[in-house]
C-alpha positions as MATLAB code, in Angstrom:
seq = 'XXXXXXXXXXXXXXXXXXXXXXXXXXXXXXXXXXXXXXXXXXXXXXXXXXXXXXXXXXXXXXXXXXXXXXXXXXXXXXXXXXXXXXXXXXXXXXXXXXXXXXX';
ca = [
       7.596    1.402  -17.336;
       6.844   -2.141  -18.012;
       3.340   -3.661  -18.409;
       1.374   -5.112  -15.644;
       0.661   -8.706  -15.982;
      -2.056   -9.673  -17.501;
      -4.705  -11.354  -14.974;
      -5.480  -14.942  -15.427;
      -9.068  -15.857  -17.158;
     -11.891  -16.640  -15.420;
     -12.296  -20.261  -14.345;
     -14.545  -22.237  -16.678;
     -18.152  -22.173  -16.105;
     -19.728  -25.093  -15.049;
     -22.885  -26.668  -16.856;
     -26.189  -25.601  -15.200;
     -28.547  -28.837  -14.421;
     -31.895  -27.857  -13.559;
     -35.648  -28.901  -14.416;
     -34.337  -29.175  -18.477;
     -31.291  -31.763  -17.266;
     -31.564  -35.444  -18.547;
     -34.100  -37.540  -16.250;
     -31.201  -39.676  -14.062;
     -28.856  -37.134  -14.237;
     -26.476  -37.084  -11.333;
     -27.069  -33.530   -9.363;
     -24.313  -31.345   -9.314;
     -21.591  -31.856   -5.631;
     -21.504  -29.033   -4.167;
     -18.313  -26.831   -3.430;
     -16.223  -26.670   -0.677;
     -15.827  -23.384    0.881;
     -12.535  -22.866   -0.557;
     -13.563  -23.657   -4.096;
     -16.691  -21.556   -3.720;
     -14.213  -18.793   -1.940;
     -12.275  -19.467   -5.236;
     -15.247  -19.205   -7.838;
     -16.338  -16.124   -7.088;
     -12.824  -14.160   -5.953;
     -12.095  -14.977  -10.428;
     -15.744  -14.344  -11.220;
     -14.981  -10.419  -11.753;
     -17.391   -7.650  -10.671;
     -21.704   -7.385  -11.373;
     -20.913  -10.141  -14.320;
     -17.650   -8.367  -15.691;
     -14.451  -10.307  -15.985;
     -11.062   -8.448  -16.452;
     -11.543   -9.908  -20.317;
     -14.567   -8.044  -20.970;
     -13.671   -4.716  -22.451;
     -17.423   -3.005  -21.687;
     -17.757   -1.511  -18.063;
     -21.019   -1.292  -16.586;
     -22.235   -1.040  -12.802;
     -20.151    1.869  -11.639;
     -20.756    1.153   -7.710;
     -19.855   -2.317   -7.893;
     -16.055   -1.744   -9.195;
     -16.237    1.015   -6.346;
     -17.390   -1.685   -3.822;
     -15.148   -4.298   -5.512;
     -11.889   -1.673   -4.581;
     -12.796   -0.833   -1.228;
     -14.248   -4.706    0.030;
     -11.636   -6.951   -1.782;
      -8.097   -5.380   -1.893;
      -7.813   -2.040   -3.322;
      -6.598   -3.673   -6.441;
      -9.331   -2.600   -8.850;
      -7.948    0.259  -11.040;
     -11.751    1.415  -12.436;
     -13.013    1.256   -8.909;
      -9.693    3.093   -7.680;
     -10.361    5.680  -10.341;
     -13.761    6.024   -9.380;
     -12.921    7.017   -6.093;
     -10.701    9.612   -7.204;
     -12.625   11.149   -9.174;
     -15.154   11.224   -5.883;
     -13.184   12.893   -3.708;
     -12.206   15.602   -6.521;
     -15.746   16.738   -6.053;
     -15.897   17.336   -1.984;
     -17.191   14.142   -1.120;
     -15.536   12.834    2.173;
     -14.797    8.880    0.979;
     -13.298    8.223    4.279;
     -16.727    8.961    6.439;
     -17.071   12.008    8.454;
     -19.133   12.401   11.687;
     -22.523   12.261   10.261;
     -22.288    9.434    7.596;
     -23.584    6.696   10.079;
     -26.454    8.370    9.737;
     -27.016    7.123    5.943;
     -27.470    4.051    7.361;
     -30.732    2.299    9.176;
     -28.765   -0.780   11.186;
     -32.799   -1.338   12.332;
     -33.430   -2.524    9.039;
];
């Protein structure tokens, strides 16, 4: 079985500006809608980028794999491993209760 491509590095971070930037400084443009779409698609999950070896935040590569495209392995693991254990990760007729839409 042949290797799965390697995903493509994060894009580069930009320079913060801020109360510490040079007086005259030119503030920052902002970003379009696609670019900011863009920027945080590549960003990776709760400050992990698929070059990061370290996995933290366990529930955010869940949320990652069921919000973006089911293409998170961890997150797709996670899940298995959840619904090993009983737990009904498709809803059942109660779990709307879990949640307070009031709030």
């Amino acid at each position: 079985e042949a290797d799965a491509a390697a995903p493509p590095p994060p894009p580069p971070r930009r320079k913060r500006t801020g109360a510490g930037a040079k007086s005259g400084a030119r503030p920052p443009r902002a970003l379009s809608r696609e670019e900011l779409s863009e920027l945080v698609l590549n960003s990776g999950v709760a400050g992990q980028s698929p070059s990061k070896p370290e996995v933290k935040c366990l529930h955010a590569q869940l949320a990652d794999h069921l919000c973006r495209d089911h293409s998170n392995p961890l997150g797709e693991a996670i899940l298995s491993g959840v619904a090993a254990r009983g737990v009904a990760v498709h809803g059942d007729s109660q779990c709307h209760q879990q949640c307070d839409c009031g709030v």
